[in-house]
mmCIF file of the N, C-alpha and C atoms, coordinates in Angstrom:
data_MODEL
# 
_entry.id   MODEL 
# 
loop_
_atom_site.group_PDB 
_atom_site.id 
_atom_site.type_symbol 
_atom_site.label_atom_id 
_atom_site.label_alt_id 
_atom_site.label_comp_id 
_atom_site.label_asym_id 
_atom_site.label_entity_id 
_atom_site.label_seq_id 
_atom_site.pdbx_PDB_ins_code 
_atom_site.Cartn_x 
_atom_site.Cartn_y 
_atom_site.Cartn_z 
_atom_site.occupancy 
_atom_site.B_iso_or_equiv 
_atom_site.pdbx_formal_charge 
_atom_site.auth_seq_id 
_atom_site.auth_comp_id 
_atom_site.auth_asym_id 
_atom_site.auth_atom_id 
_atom_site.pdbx_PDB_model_num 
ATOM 1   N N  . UNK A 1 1  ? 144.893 88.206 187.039 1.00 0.00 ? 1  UNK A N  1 
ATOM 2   C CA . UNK A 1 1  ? 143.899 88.102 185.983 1.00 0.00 ? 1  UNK A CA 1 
ATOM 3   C C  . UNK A 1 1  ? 142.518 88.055 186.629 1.00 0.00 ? 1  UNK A C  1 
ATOM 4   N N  . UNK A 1 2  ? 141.558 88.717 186.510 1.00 0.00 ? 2  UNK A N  1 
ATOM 5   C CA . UNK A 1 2  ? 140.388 88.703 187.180 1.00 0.00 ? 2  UNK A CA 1 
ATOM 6   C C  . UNK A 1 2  ? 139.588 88.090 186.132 1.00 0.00 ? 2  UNK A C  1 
ATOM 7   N N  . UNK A 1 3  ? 138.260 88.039 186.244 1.00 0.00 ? 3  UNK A N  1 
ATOM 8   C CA . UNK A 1 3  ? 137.430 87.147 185.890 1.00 0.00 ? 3  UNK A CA 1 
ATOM 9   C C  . UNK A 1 3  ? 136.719 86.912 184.773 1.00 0.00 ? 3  UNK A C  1 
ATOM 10  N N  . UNK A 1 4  ? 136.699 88.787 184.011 1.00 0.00 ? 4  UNK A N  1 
ATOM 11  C CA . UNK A 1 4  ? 136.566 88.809 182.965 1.00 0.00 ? 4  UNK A CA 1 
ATOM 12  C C  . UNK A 1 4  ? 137.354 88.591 181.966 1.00 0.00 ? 4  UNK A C  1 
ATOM 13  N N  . UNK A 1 5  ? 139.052 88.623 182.620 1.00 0.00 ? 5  UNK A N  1 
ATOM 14  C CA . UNK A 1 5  ? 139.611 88.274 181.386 1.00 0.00 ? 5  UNK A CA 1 
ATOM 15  C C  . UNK A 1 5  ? 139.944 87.051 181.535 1.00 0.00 ? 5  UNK A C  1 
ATOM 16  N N  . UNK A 1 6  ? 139.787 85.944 182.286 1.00 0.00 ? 6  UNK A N  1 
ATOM 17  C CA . UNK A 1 6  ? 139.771 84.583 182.566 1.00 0.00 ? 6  UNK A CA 1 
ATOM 18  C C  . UNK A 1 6  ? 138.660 84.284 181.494 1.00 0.00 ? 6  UNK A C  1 
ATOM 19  N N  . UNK A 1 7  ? 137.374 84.412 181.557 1.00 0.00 ? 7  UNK A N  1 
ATOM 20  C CA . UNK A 1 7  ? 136.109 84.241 180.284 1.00 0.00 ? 7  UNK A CA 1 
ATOM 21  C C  . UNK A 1 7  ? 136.563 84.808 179.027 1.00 0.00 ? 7  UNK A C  1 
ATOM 22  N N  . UNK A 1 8  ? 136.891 85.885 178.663 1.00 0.00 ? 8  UNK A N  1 
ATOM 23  C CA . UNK A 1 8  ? 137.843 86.218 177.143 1.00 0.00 ? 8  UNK A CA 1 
ATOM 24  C C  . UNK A 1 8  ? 139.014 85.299 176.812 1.00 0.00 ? 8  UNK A C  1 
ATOM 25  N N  . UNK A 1 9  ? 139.602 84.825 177.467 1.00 0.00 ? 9  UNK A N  1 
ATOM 26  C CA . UNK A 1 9  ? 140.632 83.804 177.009 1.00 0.00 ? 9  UNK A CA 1 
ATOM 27  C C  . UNK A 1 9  ? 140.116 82.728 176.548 1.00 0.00 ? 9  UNK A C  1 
ATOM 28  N N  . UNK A 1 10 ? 138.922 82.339 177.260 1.00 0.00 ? 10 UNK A N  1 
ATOM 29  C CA . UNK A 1 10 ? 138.052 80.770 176.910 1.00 0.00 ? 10 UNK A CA 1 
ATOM 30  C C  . UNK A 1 10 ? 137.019 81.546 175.668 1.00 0.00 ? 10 UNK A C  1 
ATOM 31  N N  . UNK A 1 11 ? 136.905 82.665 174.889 1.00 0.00 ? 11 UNK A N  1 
ATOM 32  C CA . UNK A 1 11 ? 135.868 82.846 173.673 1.00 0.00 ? 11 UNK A CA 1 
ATOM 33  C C  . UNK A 1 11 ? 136.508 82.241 172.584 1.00 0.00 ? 11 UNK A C  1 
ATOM 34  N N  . UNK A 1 12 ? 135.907 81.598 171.248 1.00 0.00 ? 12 UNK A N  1 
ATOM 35  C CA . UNK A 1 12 ? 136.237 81.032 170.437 1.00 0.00 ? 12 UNK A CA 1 
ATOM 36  C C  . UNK A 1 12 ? 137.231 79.474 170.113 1.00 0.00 ? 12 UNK A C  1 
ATOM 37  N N  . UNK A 1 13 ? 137.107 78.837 171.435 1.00 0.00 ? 13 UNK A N  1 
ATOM 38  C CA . UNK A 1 13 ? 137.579 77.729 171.837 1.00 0.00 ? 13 UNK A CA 1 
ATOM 39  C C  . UNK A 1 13 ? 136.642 76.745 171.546 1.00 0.00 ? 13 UNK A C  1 
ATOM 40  N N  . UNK A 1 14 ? 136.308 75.729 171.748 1.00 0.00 ? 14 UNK A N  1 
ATOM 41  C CA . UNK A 1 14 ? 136.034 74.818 171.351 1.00 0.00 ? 14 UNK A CA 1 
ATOM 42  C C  . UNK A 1 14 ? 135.029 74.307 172.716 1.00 0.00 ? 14 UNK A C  1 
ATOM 43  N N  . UNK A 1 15 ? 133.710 74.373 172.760 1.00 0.00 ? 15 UNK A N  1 
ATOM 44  C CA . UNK A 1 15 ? 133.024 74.142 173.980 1.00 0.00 ? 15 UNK A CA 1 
ATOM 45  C C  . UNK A 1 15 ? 131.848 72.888 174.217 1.00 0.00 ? 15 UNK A C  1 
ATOM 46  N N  . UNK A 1 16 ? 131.489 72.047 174.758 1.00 0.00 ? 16 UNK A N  1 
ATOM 47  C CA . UNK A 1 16 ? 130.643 71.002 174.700 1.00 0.00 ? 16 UNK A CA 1 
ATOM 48  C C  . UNK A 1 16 ? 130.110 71.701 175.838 1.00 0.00 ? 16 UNK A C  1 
ATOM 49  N N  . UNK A 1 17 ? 128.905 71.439 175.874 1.00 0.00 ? 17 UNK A N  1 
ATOM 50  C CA . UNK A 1 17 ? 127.642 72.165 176.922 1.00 0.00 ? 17 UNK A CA 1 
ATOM 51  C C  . UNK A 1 17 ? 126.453 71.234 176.736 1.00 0.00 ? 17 UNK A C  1 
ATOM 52  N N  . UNK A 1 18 ? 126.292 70.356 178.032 1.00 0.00 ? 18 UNK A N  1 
ATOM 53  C CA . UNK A 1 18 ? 124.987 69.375 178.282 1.00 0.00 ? 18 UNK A CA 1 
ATOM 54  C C  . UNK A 1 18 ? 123.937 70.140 178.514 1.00 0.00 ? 18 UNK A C  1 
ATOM 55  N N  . UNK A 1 19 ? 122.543 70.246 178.504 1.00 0.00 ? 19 UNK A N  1 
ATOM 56  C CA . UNK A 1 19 ? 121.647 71.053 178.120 1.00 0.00 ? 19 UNK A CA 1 
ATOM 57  C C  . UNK A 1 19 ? 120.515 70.396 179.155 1.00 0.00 ? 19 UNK A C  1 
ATOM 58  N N  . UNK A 1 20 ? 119.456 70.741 179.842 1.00 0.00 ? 20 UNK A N  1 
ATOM 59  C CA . UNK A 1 20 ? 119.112 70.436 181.193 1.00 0.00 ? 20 UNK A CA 1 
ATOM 60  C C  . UNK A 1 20 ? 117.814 69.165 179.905 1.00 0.00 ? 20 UNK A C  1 
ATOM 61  N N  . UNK A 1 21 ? 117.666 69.430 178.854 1.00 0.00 ? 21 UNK A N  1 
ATOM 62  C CA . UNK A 1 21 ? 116.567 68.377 178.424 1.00 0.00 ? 21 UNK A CA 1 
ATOM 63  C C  . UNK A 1 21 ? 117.588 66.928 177.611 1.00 0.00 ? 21 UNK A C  1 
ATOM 64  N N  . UNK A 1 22 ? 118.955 67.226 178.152 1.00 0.00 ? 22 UNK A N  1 
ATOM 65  C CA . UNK A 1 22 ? 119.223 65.955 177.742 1.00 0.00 ? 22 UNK A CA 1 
ATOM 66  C C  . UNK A 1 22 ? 120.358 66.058 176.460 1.00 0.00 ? 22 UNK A C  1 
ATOM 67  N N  . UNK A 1 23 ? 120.256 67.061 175.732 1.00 0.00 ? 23 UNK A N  1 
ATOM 68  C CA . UNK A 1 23 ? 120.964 67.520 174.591 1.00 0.00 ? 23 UNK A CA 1 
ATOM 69  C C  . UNK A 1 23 ? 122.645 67.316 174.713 1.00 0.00 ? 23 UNK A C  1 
ATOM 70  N N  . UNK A 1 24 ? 123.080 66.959 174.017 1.00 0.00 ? 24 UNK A N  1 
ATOM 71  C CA . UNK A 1 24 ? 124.866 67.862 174.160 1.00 0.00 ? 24 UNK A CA 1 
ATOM 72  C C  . UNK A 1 24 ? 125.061 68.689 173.135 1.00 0.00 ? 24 UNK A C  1 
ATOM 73  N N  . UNK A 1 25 ? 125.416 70.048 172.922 1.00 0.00 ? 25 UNK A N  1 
ATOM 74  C CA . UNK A 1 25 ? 126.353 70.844 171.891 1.00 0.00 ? 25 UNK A CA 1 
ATOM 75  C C  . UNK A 1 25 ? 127.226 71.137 171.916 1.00 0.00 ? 25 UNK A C  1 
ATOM 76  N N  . UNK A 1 26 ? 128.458 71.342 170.901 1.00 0.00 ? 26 UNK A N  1 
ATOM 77  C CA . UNK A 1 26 ? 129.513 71.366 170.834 1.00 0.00 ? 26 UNK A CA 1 
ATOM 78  C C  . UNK A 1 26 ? 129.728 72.313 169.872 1.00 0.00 ? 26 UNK A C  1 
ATOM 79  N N  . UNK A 1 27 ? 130.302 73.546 170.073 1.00 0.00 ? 27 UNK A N  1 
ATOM 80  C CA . UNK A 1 27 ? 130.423 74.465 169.282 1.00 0.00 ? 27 UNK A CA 1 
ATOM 81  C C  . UNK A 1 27 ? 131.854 75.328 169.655 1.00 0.00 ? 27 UNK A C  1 
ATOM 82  N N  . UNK A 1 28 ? 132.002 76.527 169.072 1.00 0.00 ? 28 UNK A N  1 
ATOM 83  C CA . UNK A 1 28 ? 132.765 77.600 169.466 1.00 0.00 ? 28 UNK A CA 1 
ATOM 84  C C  . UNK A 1 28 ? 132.135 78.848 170.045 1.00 0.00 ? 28 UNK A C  1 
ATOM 85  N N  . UNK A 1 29 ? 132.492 78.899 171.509 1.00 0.00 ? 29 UNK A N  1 
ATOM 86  C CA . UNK A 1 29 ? 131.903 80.169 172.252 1.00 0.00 ? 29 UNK A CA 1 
ATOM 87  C C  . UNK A 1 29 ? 132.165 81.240 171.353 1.00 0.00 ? 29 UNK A C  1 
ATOM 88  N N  . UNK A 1 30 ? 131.263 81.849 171.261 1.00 0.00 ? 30 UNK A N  1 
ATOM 89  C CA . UNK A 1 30 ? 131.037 83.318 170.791 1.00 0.00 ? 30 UNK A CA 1 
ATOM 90  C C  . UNK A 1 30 ? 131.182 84.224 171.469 1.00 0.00 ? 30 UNK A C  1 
ATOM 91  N N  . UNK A 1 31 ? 130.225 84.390 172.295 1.00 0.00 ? 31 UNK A N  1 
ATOM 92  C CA . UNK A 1 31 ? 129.292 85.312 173.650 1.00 0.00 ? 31 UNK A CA 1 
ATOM 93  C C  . UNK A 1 31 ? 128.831 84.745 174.365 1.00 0.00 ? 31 UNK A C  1 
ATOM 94  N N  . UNK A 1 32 ? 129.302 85.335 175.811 1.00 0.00 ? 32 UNK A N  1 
ATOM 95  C CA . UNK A 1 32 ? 128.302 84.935 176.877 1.00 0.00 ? 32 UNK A CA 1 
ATOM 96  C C  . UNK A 1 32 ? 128.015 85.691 178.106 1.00 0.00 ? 32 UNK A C  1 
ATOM 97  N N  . UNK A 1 33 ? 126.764 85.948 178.024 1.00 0.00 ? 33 UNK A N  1 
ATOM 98  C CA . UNK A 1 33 ? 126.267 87.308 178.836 1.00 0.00 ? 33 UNK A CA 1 
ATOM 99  C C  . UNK A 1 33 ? 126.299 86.711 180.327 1.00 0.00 ? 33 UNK A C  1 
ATOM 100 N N  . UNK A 1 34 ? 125.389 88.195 181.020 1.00 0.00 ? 34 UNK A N  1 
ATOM 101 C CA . UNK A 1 34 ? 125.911 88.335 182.395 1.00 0.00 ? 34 UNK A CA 1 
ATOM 102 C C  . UNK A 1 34 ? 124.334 86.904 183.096 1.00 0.00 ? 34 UNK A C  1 
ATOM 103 N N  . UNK A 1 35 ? 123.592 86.735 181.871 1.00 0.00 ? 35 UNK A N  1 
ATOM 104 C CA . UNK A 1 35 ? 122.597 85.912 182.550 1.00 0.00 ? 35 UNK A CA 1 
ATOM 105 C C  . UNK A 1 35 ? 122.895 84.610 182.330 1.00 0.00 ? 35 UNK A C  1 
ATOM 106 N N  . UNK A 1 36 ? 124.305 84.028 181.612 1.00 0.00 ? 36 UNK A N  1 
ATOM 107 C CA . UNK A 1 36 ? 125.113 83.242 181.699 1.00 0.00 ? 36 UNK A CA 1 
ATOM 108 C C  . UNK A 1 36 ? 124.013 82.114 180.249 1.00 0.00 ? 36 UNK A C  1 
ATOM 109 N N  . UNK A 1 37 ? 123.764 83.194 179.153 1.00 0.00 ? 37 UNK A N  1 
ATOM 110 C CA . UNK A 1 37 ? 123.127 83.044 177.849 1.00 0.00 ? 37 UNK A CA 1 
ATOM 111 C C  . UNK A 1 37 ? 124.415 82.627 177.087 1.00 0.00 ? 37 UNK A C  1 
ATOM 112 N N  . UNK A 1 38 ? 124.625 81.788 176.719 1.00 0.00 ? 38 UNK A N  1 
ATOM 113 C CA . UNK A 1 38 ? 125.852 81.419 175.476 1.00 0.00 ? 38 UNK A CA 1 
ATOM 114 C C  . UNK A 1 38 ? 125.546 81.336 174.318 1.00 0.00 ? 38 UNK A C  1 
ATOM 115 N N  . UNK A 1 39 ? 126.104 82.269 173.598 1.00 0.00 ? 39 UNK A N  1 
ATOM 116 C CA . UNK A 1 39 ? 126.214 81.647 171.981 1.00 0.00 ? 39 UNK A CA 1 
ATOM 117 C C  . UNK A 1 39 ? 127.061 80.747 171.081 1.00 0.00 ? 39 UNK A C  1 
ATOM 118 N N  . UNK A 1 40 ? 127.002 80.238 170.625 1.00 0.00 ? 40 UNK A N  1 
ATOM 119 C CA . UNK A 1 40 ? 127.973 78.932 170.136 1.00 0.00 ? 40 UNK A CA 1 
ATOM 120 C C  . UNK A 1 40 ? 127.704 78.788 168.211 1.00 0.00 ? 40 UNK A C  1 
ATOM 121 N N  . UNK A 1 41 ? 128.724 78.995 167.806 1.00 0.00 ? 41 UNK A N  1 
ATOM 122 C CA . UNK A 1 41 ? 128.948 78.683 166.017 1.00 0.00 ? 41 UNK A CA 1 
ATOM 123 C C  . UNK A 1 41 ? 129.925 77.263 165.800 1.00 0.00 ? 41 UNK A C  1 
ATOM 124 N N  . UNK A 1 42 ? 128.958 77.040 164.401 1.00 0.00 ? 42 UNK A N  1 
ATOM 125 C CA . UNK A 1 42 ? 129.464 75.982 163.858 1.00 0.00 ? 42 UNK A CA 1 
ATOM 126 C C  . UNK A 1 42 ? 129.238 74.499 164.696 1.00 0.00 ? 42 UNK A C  1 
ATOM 127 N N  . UNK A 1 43 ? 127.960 74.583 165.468 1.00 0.00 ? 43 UNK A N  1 
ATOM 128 C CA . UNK A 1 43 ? 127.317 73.669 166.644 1.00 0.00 ? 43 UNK A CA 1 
ATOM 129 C C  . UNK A 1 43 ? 127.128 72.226 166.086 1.00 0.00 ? 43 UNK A C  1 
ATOM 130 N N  . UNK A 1 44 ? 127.009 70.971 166.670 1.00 0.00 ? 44 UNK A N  1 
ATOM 131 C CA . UNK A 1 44 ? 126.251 69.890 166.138 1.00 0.00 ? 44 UNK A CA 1 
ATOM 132 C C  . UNK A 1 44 ? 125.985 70.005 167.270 1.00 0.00 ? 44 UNK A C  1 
ATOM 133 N N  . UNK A 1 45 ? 124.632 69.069 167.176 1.00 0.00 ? 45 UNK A N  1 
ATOM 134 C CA . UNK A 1 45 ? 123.748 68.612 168.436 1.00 0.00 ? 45 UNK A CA 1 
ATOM 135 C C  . UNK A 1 45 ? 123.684 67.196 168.749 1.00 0.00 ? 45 UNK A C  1 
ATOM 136 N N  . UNK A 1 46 ? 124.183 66.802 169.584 1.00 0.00 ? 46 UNK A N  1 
ATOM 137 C CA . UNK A 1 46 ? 123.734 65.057 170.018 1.00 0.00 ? 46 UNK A CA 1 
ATOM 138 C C  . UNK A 1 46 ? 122.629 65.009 171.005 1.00 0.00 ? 46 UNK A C  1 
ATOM 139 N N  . UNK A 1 47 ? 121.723 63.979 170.244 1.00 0.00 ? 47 UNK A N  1 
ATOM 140 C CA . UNK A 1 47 ? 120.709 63.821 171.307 1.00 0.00 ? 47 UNK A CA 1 
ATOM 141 C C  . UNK A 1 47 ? 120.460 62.631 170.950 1.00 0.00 ? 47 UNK A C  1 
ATOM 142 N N  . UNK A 1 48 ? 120.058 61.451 171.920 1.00 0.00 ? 48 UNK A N  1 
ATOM 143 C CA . UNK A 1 48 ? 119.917 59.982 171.680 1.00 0.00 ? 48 UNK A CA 1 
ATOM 144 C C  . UNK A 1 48 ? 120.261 59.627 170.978 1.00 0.00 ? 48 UNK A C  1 
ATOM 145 N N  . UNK A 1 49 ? 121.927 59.551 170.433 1.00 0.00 ? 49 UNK A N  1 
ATOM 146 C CA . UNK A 1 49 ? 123.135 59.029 170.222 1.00 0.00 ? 49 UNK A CA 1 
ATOM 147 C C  . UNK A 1 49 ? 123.044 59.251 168.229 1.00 0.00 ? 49 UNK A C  1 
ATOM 148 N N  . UNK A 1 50 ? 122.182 60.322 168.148 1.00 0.00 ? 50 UNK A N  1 
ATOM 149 C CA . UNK A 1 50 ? 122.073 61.212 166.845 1.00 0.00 ? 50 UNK A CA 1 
ATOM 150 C C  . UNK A 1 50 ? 122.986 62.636 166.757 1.00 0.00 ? 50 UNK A C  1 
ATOM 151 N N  . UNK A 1 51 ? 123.577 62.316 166.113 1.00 0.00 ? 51 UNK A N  1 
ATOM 152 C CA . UNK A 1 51 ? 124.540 63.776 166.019 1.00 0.00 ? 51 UNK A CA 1 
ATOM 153 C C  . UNK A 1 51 ? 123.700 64.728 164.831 1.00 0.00 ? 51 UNK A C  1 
ATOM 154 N N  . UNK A 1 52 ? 124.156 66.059 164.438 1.00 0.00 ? 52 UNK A N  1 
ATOM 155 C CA . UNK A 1 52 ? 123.052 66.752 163.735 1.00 0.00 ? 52 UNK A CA 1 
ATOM 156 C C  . UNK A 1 52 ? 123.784 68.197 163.740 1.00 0.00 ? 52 UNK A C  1 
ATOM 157 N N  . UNK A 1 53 ? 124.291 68.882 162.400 1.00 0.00 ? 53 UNK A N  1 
ATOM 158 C CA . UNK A 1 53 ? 124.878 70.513 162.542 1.00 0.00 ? 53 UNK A CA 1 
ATOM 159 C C  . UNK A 1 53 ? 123.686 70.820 162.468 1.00 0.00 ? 53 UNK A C  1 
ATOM 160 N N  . UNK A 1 54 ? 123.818 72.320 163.699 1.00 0.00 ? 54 UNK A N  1 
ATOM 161 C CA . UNK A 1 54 ? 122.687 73.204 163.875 1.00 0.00 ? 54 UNK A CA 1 
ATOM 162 C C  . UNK A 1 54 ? 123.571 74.381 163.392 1.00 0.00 ? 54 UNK A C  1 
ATOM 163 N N  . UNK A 1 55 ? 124.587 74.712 163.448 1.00 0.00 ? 55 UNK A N  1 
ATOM 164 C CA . UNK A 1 55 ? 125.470 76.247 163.245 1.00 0.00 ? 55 UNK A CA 1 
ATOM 165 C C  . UNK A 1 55 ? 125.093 76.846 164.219 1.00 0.00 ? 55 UNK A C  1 
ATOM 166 N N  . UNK A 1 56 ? 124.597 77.919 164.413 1.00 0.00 ? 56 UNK A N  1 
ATOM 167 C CA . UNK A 1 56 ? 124.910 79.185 165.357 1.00 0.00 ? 56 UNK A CA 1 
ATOM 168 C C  . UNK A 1 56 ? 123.829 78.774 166.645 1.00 0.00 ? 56 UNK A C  1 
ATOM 169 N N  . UNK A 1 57 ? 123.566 79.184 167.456 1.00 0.00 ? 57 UNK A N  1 
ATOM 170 C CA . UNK A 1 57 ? 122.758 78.551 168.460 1.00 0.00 ? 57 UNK A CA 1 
ATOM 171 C C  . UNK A 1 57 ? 122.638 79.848 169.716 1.00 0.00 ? 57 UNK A C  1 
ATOM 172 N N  . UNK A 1 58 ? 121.988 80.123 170.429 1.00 0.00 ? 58 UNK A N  1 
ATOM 173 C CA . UNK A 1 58 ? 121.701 80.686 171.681 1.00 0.00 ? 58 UNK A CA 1 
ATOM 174 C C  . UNK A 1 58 ? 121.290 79.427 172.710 1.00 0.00 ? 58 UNK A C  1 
ATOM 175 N N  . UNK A 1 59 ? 122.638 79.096 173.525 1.00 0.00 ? 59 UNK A N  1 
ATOM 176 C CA . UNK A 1 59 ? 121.860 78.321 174.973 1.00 0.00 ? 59 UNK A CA 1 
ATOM 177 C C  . UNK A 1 59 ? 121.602 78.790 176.276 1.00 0.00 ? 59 UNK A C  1 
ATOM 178 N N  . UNK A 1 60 ? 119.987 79.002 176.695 1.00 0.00 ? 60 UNK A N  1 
ATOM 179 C CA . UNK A 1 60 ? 119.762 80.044 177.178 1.00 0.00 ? 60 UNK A CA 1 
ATOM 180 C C  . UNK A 1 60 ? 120.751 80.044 178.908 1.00 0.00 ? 60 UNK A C  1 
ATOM 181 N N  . UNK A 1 61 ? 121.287 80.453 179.629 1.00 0.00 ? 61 UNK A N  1 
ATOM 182 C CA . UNK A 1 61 ? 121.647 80.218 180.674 1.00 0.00 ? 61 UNK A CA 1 
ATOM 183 C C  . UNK A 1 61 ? 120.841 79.185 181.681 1.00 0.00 ? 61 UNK A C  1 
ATOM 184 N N  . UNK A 1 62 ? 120.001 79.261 182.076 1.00 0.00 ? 62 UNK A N  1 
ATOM 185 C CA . UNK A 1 62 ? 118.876 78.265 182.620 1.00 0.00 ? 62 UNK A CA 1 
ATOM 186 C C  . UNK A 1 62 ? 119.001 77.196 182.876 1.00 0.00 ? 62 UNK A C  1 
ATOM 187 N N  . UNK A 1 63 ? 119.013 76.886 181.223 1.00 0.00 ? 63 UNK A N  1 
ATOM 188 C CA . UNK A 1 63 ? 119.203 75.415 180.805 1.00 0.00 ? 63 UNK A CA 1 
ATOM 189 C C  . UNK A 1 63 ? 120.772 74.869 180.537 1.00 0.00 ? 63 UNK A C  1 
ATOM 190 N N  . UNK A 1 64 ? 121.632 75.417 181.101 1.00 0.00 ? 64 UNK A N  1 
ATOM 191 C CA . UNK A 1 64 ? 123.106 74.946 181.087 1.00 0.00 ? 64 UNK A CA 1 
ATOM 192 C C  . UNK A 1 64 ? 123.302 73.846 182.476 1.00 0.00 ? 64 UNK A C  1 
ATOM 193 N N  . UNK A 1 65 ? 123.471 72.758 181.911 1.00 0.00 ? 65 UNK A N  1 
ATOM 194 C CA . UNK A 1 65 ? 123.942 71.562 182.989 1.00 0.00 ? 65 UNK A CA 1 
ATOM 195 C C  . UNK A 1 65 ? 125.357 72.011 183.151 1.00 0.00 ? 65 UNK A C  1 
ATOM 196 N N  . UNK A 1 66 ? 125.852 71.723 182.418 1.00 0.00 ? 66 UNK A N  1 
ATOM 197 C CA . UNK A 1 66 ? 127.295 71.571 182.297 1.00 0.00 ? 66 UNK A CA 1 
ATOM 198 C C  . UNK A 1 66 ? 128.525 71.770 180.986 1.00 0.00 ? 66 UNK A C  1 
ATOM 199 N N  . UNK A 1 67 ? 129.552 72.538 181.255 1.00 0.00 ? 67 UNK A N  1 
ATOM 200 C CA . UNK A 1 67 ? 130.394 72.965 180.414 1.00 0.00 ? 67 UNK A CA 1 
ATOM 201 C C  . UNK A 1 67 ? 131.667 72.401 180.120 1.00 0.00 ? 67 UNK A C  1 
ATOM 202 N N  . UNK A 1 68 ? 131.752 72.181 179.565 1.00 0.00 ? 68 UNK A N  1 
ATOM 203 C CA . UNK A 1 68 ? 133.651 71.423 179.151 1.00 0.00 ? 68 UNK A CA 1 
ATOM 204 C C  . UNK A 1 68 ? 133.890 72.159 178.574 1.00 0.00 ? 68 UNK A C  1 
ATOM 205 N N  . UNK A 1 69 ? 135.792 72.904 178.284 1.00 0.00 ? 69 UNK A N  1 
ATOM 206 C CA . UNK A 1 69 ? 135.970 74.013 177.468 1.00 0.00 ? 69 UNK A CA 1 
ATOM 207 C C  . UNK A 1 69 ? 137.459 72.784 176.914 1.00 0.00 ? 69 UNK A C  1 
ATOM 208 N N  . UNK A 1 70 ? 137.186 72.283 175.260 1.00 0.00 ? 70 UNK A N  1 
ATOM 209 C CA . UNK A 1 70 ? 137.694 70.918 175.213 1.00 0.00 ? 70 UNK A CA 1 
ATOM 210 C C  . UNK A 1 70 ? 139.126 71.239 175.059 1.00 0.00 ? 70 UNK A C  1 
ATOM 211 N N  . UNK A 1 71 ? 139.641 72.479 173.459 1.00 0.00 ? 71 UNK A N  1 
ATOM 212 C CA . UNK A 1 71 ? 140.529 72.552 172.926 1.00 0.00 ? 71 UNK A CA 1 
ATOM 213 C C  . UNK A 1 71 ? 141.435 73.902 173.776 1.00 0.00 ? 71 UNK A C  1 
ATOM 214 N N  . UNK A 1 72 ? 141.798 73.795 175.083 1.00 0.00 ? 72 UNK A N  1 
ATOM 215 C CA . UNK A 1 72 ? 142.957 74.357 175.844 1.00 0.00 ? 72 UNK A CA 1 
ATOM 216 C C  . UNK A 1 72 ? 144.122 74.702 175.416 1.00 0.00 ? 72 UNK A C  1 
ATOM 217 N N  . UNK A 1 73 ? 144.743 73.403 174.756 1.00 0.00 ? 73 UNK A N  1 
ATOM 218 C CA . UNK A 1 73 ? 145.922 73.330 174.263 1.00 0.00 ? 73 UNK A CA 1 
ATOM 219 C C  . UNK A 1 73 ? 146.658 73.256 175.550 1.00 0.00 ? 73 UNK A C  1 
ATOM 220 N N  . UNK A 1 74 ? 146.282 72.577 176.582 1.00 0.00 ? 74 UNK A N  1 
ATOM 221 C CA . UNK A 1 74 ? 147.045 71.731 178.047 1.00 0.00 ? 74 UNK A CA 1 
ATOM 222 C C  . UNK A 1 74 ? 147.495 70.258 177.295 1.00 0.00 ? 74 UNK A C  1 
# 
């Protein structure tokens, strides 16, 4: 399995992504380009222990701390 289809298996899963200003979102991967830009549906946002639906979202690659990909089904 090479690498692109390792990333197609993880689209529409269930993803939490820390955000370099502090943010967490939690959405379902959509898309995610080669500049490592994610799109995410059906999002809430936590930020200083406020949760908040945003729906659809662009997180630009840049600003990606960190990824958890939650619902595996491991």
């Amino acid at each position: 399995m090479d690498q692109k289809d390792r990333l197609r298996a993880l689209l529409n899963l269930q993803w939490r992504v820390e955000i370099s200003d502090g943010r967490i979102v939690q959405g379902r991967c959509v898309c995610l380009d080669h500049q490592r830009n994610l799109i995410l549906r059906g999002t809430k946002e936590t930020r200083d222990g406020k949760t908040r639906s945003v729906g659809m979202i662009m997180v630009p690659g840049d600003h990606i701390v960190r990824v958890d990909v939650e619902d595996l089904g491991i």
